[in-house]
Residue, then its C-alpha position, 0 to 999 in steps of 0.5 A: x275198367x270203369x275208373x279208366x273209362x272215367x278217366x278217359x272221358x274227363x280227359x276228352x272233355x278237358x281237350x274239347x273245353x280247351x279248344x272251345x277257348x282257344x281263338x281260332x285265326x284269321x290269317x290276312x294276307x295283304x299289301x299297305x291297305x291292310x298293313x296300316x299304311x302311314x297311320x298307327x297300327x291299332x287304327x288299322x282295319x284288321x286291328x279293329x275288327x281283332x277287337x270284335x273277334x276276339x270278343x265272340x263267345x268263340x273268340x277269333x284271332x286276326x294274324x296280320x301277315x300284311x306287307x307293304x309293297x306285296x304283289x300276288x306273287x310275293x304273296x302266293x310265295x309266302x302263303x304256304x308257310x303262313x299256312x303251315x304255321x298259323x292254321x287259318x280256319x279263314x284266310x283273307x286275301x288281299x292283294x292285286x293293288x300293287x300288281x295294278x299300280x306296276x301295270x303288271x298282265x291281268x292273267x298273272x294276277x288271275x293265276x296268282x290268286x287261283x293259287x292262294x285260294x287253292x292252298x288255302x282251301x287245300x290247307x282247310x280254310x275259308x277263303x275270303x276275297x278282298x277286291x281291289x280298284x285303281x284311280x281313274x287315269x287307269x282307263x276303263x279296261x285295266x280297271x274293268x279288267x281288274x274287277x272281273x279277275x277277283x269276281x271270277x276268281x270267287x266263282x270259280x272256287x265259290x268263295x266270298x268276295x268283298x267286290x271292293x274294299x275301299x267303298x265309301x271311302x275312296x272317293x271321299x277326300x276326307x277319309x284319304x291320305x294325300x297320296x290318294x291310295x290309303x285311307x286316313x284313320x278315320x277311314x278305317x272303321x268304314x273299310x273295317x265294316x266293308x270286311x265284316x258284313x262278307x267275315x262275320x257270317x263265316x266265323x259263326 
């Protein structure tokens, strides 16, 4: 009996030191912004902080599952089975861009995300919300309609929120690609840092 009670609790502390060292995942869930548009992967914003988290005393692990191109829509269709198979202790929700740049209703956006952030809450994940902002020839009602559809999103399901990803670098001609939408590499580690101050307390 006690051989078999050794046994047994060499066994459970085997599980639990497996565990601590296996990383934990961050699933990111984005458009062309997060997928490294036009510019290499490894200078990607995801890509760089994958290179902190993976360095913490319990490593993280960031999944890239950005498409260019992806609405919410797309996105909240394709959520549950990233879901399913990675098992996300945090989600990062990055969408919006291109449901604005198509003009699509804001109230398809809203309903959209509230969606996303159910099924990952529902899934057992932390939910980190990336906001997004058009260029100015919008108007200022589709645009100020667009930053309270992500604030109200994120107090409706008290998640966190990134009120805009691209701060600090947008409006900065140097850190942008022509088309005046993507940030050049060198912009990166700016929106890097504009996703880290909101992450980093949730992977501790």
């Amino acid at each position: 009996m006690r051989r078999c009670l050794v046994l047994l609790l060499l066994f459970v502390g085997c599980a639990i030191a497996q565990a601590a060292e296996t990383p934990r995942k961050v699933l990111v869930l984005g458009d062309s912004l997060s997928a490294a548009h036009n510019i290499p992967v490894e200078a990607g914003w995801v890509r760089l902080l994958d290179a902190r988290t993976s360095k913490m005393a319990t490593p993280w692990t960031m999944v890239n599952a950005s498409i260019s191109g992806e609405t919410s829509l797309s996105g909240r269709n394709r959520l549950p089975g990233l879901l399913q198979k990675q098992r996300p202790g945090v989600t990062i929700i990055e969408l919006g861009a291109n449901d604005g740049l198509q003009g699509l209703p804001l109230a398809q956006l809203a309903q959209n995300l509230d969606t996303m952030i159910g099924a990952a809450k529902a899934a057992g994940s932390k939910v980190l919300l990336l906001g997004i902002e058009l260029p100015v020839n919008y108007g200022p009602q589709y645009r100020d309609g667009l930053r309270k559809v992500y604030a109200d999103a994120a107090r409706k399901h008290e998640v966190a929120l990134v009120p805009f990803l691209l701060d600090g670098v947008a409006l900065d001609a140097a850190l942008m690609q022509d088309d005046g939408l993507h940030p050049k590499a060198a912009g990166e580690p700016r929106v890097a840092e504009n996703v880290w101050k909101a992450l980093s307390p949730m992977l501790r």
